[in-house]
C-alpha positions, 0 to 999 in steps of 0.5 A: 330788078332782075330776078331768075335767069329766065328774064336774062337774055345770053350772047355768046362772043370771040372765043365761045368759051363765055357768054355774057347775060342782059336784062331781057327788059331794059338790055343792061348789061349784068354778068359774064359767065362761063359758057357751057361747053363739052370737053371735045369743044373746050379742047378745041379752043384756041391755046390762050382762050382754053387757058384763060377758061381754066384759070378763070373758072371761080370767076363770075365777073358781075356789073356793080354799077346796077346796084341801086343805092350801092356804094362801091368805096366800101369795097373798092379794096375787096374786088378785082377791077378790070378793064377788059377794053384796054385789056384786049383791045378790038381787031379793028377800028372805028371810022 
């Protein structure tokens, strides 16, 4: 269980404009988040990523599946699924 932001560990990716957070214990991957940035920085970034930001503000994407005895079909139909993979997909490929 995690518990407190002093047991999660933050990556920063890609754009710089969110991080994402870890279990510091076990390196599950729990939650996206904005990441904190001043004004000069965020206008700084590229047009689409300071875009997203905006529109993506009162979002706090979460990994469900790390819910113990969770079941997801009682709210498949209130929640956003997104695959971010297939979405945006990587500037490379695998050997």
């Amino acid at each position: 269980m995690v518990q407190g932001r002093e047991n999660m560990s933050y990556y920063i990716f890609g754009t710089l404009a969110w991080r994402k957070g870890f279990c510091r214990t076990c390196g599950v991957h729990i939650m996206n988040e904005m990441n904190d940035m001043t004004p000069e920085q965020v206008a700084s970034l590229p047009p689409g990523a300071r875009a997203f930001r905006e529109s993506a503000r009162d979002m706090f994407p979460t990994n469900i599946r790390i819910l113990n005895d969770f079941d997801f079909e009682q709210i498949k139909d209130k929640v956003y699924l997104n695959d971010g993979y297939d979405m945006i997909k990587p500037m490379y490929v695998n050997p």
